[in-house]
GUBA-806947 format. One record per residue (C-alpha): residue number from 1; x, y, z. Coordinates in nm, 3 decimals. Example, Ala and Ser with C-alpha at 12.3 -4.5 7.8 and 13.67 -1.06 7.14 Angstrom:
# residues 2
i x y z
1 1.230 -0.450 0.780
2 1.367 -0.106 0.714
This chain:
# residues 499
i x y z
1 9.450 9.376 8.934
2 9.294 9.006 8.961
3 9.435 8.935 8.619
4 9.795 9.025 8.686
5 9.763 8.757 8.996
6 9.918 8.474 8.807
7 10.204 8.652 8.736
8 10.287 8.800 9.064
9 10.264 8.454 9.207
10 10.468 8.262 8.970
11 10.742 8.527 9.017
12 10.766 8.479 9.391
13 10.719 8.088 9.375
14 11.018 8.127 9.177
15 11.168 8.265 9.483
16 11.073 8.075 9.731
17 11.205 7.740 9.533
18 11.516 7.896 9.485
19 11.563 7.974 9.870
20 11.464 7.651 9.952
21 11.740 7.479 9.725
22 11.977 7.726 9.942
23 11.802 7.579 10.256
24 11.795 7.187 10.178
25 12.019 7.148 10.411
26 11.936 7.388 10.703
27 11.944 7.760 10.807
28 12.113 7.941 10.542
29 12.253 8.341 10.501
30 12.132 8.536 10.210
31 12.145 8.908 10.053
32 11.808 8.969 9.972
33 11.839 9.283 9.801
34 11.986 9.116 9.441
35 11.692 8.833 9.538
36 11.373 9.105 9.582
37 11.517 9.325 9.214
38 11.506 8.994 9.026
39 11.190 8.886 9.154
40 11.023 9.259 9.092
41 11.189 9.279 8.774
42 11.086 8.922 8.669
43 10.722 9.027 8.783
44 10.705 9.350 8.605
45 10.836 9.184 8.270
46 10.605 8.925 8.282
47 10.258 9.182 8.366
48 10.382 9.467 8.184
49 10.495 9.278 7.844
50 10.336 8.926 7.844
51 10.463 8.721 7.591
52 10.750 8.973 7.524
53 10.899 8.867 7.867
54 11.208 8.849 7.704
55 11.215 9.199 7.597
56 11.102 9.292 7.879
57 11.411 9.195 8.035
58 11.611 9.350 7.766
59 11.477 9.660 7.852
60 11.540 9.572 8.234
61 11.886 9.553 8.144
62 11.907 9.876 7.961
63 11.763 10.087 8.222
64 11.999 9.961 8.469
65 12.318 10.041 8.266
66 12.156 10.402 8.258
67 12.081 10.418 8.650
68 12.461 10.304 8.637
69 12.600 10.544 8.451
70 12.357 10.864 8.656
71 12.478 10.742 8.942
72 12.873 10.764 8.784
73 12.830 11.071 8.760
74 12.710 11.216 9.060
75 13.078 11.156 9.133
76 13.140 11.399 8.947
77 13.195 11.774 9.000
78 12.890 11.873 8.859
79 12.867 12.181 8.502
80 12.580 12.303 8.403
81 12.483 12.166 8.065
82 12.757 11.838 8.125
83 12.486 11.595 8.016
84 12.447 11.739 7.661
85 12.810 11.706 7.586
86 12.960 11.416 7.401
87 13.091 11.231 7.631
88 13.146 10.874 7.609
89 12.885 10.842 7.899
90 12.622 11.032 7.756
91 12.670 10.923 7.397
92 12.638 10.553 7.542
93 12.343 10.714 7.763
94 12.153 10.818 7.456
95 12.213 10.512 7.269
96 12.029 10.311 7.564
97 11.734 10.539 7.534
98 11.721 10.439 7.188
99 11.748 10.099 7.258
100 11.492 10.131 7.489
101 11.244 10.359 7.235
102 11.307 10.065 6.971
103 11.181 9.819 7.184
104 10.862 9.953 7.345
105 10.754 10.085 6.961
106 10.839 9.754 6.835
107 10.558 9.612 7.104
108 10.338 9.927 7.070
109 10.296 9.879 6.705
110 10.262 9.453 6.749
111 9.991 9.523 7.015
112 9.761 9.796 6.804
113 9.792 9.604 6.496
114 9.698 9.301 6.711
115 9.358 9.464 6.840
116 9.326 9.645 6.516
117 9.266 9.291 6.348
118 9.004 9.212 6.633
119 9.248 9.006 6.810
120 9.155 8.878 7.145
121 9.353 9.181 7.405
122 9.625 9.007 7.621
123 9.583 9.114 7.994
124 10.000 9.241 8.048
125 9.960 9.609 8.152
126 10.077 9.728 7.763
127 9.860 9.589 7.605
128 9.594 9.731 7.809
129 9.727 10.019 7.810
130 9.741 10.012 7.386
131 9.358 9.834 7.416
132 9.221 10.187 7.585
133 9.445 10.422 7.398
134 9.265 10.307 7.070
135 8.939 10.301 7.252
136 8.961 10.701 7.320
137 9.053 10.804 7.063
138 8.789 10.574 6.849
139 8.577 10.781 7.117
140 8.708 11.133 7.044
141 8.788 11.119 6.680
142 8.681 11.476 6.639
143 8.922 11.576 6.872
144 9.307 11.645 6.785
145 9.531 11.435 6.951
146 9.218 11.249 7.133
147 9.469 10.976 7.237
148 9.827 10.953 7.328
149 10.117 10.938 7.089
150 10.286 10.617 7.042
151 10.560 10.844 7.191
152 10.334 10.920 7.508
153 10.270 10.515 7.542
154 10.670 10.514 7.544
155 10.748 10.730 7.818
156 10.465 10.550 8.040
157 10.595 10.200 7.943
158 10.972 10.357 8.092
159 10.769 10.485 8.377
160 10.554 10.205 8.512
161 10.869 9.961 8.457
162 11.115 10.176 8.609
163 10.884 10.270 8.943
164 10.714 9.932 8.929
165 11.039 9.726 8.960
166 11.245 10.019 9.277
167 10.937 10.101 9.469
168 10.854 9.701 9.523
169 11.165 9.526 9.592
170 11.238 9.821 9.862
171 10.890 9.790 10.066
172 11.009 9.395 10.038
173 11.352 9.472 10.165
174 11.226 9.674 10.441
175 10.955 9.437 10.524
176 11.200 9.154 10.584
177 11.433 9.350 10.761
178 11.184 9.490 11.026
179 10.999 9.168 11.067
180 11.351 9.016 11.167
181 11.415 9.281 11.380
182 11.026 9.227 11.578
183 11.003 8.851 11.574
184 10.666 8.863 11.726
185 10.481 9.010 11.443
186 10.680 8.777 11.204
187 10.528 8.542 11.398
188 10.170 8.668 11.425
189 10.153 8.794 11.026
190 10.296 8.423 11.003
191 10.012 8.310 11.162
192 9.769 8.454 10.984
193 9.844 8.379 10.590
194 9.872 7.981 10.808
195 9.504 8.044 10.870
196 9.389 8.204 10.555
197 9.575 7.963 10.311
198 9.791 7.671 10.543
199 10.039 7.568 10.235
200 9.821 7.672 9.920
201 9.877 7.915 9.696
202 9.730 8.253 9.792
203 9.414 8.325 9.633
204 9.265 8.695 9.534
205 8.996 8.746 9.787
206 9.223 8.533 10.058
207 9.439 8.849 10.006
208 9.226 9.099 10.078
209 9.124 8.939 10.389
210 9.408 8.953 10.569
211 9.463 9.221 10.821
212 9.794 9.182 10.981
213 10.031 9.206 10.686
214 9.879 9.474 10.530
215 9.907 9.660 10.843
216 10.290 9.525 10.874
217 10.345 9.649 10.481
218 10.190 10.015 10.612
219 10.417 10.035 10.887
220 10.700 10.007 10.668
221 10.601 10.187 10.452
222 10.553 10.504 10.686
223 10.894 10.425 10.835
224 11.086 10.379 10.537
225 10.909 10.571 10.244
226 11.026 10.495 9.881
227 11.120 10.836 9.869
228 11.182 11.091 10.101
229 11.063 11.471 9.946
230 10.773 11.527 9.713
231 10.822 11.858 9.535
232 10.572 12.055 9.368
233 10.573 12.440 9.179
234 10.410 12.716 9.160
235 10.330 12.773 8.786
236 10.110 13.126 8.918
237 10.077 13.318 9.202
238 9.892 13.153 9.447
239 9.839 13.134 9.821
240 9.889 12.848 10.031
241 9.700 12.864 10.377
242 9.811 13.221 10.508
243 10.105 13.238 10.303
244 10.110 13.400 9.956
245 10.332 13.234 9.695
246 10.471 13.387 9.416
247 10.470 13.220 9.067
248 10.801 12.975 9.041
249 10.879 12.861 9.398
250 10.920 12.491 9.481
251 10.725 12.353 9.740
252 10.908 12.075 9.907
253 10.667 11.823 10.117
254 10.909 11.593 10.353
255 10.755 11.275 10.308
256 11.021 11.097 10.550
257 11.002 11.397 10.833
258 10.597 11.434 10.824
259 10.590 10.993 10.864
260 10.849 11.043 11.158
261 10.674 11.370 11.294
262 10.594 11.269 11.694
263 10.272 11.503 11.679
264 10.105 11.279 11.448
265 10.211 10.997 11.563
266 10.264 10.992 11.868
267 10.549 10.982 12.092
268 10.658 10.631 11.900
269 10.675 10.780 11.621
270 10.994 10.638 11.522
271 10.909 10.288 11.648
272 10.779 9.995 11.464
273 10.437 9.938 11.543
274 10.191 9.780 11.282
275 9.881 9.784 11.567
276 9.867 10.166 11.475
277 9.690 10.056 11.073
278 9.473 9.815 11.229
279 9.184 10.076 11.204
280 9.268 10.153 10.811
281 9.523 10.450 10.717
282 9.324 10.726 10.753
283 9.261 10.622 11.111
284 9.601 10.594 11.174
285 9.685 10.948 11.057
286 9.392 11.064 11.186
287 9.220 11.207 10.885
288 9.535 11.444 10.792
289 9.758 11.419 10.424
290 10.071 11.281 10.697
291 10.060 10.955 10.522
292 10.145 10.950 10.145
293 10.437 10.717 10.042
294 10.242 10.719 9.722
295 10.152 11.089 9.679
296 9.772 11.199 9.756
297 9.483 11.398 9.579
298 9.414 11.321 9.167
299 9.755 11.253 9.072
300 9.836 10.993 9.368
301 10.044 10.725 9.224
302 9.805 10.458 8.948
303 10.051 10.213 9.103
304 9.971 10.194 9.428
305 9.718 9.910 9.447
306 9.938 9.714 9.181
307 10.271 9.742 9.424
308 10.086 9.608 9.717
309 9.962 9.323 9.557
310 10.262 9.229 9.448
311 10.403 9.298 9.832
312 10.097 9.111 9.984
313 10.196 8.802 9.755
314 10.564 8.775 9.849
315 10.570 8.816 10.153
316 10.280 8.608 10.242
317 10.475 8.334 10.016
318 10.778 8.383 10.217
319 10.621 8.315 10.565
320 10.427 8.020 10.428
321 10.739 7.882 10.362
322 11.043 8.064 10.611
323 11.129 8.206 10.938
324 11.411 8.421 10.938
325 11.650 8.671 11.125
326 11.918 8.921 11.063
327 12.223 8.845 10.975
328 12.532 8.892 11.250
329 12.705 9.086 10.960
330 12.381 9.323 10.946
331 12.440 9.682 10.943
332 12.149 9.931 10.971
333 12.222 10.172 10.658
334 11.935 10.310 10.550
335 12.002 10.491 10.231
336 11.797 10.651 9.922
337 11.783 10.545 9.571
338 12.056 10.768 9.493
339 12.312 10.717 9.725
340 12.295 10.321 9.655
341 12.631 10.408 9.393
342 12.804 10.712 9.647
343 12.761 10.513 9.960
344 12.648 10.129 9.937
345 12.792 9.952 9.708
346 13.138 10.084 9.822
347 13.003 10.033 10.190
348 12.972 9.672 10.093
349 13.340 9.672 9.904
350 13.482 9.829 10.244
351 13.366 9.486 10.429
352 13.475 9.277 10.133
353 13.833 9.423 10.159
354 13.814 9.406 10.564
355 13.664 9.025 10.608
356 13.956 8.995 10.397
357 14.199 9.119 10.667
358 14.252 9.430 10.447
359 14.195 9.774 10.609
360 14.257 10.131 10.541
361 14.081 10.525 10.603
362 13.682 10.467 10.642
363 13.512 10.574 10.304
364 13.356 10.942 10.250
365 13.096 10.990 10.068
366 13.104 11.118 9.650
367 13.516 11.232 9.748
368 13.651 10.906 9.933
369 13.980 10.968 10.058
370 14.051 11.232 9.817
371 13.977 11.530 10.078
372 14.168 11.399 10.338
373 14.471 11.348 10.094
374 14.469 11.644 9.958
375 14.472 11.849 10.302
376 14.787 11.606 10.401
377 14.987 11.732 10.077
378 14.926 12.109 10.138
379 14.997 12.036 10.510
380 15.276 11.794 10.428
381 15.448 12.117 10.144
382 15.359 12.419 10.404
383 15.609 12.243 10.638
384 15.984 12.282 10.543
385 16.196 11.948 10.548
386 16.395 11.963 10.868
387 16.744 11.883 10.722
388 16.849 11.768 10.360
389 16.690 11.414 10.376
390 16.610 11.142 10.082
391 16.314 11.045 10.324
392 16.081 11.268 10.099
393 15.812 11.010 10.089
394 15.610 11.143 10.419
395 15.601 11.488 10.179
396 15.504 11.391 9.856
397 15.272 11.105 9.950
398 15.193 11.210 10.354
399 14.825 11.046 10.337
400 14.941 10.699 10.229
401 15.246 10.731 10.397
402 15.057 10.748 10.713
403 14.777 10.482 10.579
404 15.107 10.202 10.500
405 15.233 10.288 10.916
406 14.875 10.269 11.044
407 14.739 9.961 10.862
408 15.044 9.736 10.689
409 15.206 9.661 10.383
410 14.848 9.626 10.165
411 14.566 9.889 10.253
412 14.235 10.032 10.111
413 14.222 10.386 9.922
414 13.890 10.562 9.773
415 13.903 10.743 9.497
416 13.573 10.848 9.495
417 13.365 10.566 9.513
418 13.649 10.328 9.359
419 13.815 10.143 9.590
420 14.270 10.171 9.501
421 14.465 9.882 9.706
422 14.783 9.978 9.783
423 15.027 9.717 9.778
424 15.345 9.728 9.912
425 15.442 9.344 9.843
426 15.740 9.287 9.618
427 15.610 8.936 9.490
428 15.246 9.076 9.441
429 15.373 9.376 9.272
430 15.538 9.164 9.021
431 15.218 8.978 9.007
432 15.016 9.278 8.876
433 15.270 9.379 8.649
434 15.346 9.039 8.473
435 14.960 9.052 8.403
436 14.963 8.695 8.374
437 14.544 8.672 8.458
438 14.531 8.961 8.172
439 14.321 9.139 8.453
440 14.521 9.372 8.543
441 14.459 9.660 8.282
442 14.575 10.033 8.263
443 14.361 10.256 8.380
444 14.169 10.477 8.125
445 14.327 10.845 8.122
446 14.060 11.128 8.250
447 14.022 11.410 8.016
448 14.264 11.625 8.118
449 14.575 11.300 8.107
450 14.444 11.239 7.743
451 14.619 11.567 7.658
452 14.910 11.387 7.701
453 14.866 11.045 7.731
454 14.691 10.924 7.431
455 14.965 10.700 7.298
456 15.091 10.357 7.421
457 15.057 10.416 7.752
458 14.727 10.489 7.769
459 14.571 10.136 7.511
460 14.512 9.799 7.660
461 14.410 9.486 7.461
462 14.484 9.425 7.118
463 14.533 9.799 7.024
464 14.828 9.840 7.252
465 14.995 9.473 7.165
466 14.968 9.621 6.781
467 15.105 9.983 6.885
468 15.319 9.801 7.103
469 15.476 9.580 6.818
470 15.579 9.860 6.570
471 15.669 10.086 6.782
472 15.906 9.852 7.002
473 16.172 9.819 6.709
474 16.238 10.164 6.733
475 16.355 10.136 7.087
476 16.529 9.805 7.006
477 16.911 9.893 7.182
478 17.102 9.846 6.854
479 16.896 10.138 6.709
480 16.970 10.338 7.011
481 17.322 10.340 6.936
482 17.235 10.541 6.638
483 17.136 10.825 6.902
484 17.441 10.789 7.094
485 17.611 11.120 6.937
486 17.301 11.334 7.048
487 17.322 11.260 7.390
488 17.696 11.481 7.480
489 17.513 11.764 7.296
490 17.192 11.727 7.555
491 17.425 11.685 7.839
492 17.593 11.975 7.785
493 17.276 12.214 7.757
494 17.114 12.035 8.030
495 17.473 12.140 8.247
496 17.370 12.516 8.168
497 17.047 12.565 8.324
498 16.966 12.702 8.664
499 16.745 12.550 8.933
């Protein structure tokens, strides 16, 4: 862990002169969260890959377009088997992971042939990991398949990059959060990196004599695990305590509820209180498995010791060199992995729109508004019209008929977790339509509108300005004349039918 030191460091220092650009002139506001997934990103490129940095971002890049698109569809009604059709999202899905393969063989295969030569082993966590996969199975050559695959080494790499980069930047979230919410052990954590290191750069054994921050990282880690179930399953029958457990049941252990649970820890459970580590973990949950944010027993997370490192550096970095507090605009949120794409990121669009004066019906999660419009049409079509009326709009559009009376001429829809402003502004309307920006684009048909729309009014771009040009001729008025005999003949039929 010494070795990856340098890197960890030069990834927050990068922060920290970056916030204090932001700060040359005073007290500043910032979103940390983009901040803390750069800087773990930028630290797991640089220890996992080395001097492939820049690949390692590449491959940054393509795992995030895939968490993108999994989160998409959760959206989604979900059918069994839906990821293994060809859909645009999972054809585009499967080209990433190729992407991705391509890359971490292309650096598997540099690294062994590297060591292979007797080159001197770089110290980034691949080629380490390469360095001891050769060394076993130099060791166990009389054994099939002594070492992994250059496949295995893949799906590691994805692993240790994935979990390396999520499981940091949200202890560092958290960390700043709760240490603006209780000042006073900002200040005393504060106090001691002062003591250990005054302005220098943290040192290795400095580190591991601090007390107060790991205990603050512990804390935070108990309140706000990375994750809040681990599941496990029973391959046999087995029995568990008194119970007896037949082979295939899932055993669900509620990380979240057992850090929470009041007979552990007491009746503050659910309050912040680092003092409760300063005797070590297993003090603190008084010799029982109730604390595991990183799993427990012989498959407890390898990663552990390399995530709080990285922690330990930041945030002592960060207090070296800030104070801060929550932001007035703060709301407390908490929310998993997960639900950053069903509930987050169009939390944060719903304040966009409102700071922007813009308002509308509060967003539900995966459906949006859709629920609530859909019970206003079947309301809005069980109910007779009163008397023969051209006011049909409260029927065949009741929701945003009531959302235009409640909140004005422009107002926020959800269509699942896309935000739709209505706008009810002549000169605006004209505006979106005249496309002048070339922003304004149609929106892409879902499967079932592709039955019918798969023509002109479904293209944007170049495709529809060339469909658009040969097929406009055709509907050029002087050739419509040519039709003018055919329409008497429709007339009449059309006069024949019943409604």
């Amino acid at each position: 862990m010494q070795l990856m030191l340098p890197a960890f460091r030069s990834s927050s220092e990068e922060l920290v002169n970056n916030w204090k650009k932001l700060g040359s002139e005073g007290s500043f506001e910032l979103d940390v969260v983009p901040a803390f997934e750069r800087l773990t990103s930028d630290a797991i490129s640089k220890t996992a890959f080395g001097s492939n940095y820049e690949q390692g971002k590449q491959l940054f890049e393509c795992q995030a377009e895939q968490l993108q698109i999994v989160f998409q569809s959760y959206e989604s009604a979900y059918i069994p088997g839906a990821r293994y059709l060809p859909t645009k999202a999972n054809k585009r899905l499967n080209y990433l992971d190729v992407e991705i393969r391509t890359i971490l063989r292309e650096m598997i295969k540099k690294r062994e042939e590297a060591i292979k030569l007797g080159g001197v082993c770089n110290q980034d966590l691949l080629s380490l990991l390469v360095d001891s996969n050769l060394r076993e199975s130099q060791e166990n050559t009389n054994i099939k398949n002594g070492g992994m695959s250059v496949d295995d080494i893949v799906e590691e790499c994805k692993v240790f990059y994935f979990a390396g980069r999520e499981t940091t930047s949200d202890l560092l979230i958290w960390t700043l959060v709760l240490l603006s919410m209780h000042q006073e052990w900002q200040e005393r954590a504060r106090e001691e990196v002062l003591q250990a290191f005054g302005t220098n750069k943290p040192d290795f054994d400095g580190l591991n004599r601090l007390k107060i921050v790991p205990m603050v990282l512990y804390e935070v880690l108990r309140l706000y695990p990375p994750f809040s179930m681990l599941i496990r399953h029973t391959d046999k029958a087995t029995k568990l305590g008194e119970i007896n457990l037949p082979q295939g049941v899932l055993v669900g252990l509620p990380v979240l509820s057992l850090h929470h649970d009041r007979e552990i820890w007491g009746e503050d459970a659910e309050e912040f209180n680092p003092a409760r580590f300063s005797g070590g973990v297993a003090n603190a949950a008084k010799g029982k498995a109730s604390f595991f944010t990183f799993g427990w027993g012989p498959r407890i997370c390898i990663g552990q010791q390399f995530a709080l490192l990285e922690a330990k550096i930041a945030v002592t970095m960060i207090l070296q060199h800030f104070s801060f507090e929550l932001s007035p605009t703060y709301v407390h949120s908490p929310y998993s992995l997960v639900f950053d794409w069903l509930w987050w990121k169009p939390k944060r669009l719903e304040r966009y729109f409102r700071e922007q004066g813009i308002e509308g019906p509060s967003y539900k999660l995966i459906h949006g508004n859709l629920k609530e419009d859909a019970v206003a049409s079947m309301e809005a079509i069980a109910k007779p019209m009163k008397s023969f009326s051209h006011a049909i709009a409260p029927r065949i559009c009741p929701f945003l008929h009531q959302s235009l009376d409640k909140y004005g001429k422009m107002s926020l829809f959800w269509t699942g977790g896309t935000p739709r402003l209505n706008i009810m502004d002549a000169d605006l309307v004209r505006d979106v339509l005249t496309n002048k920006s070339g922003h304004f684009i149609t929106v892409t048909a879902n499967p079932y509108e592709k039955v019918f729309v798969t023509g002109l009014v479904g293209l944007n771009g170049g495709k529809w300005a060339k469909h658009r040009k040969i097929i406009n001729p055709a509907f050029h008025l002087e050739k419509l004349k040519v039709q003018e005999p055919k329409w008497p003949l429709i007339t009449d039929l059309g006069a024949g039918l019943a409604c």
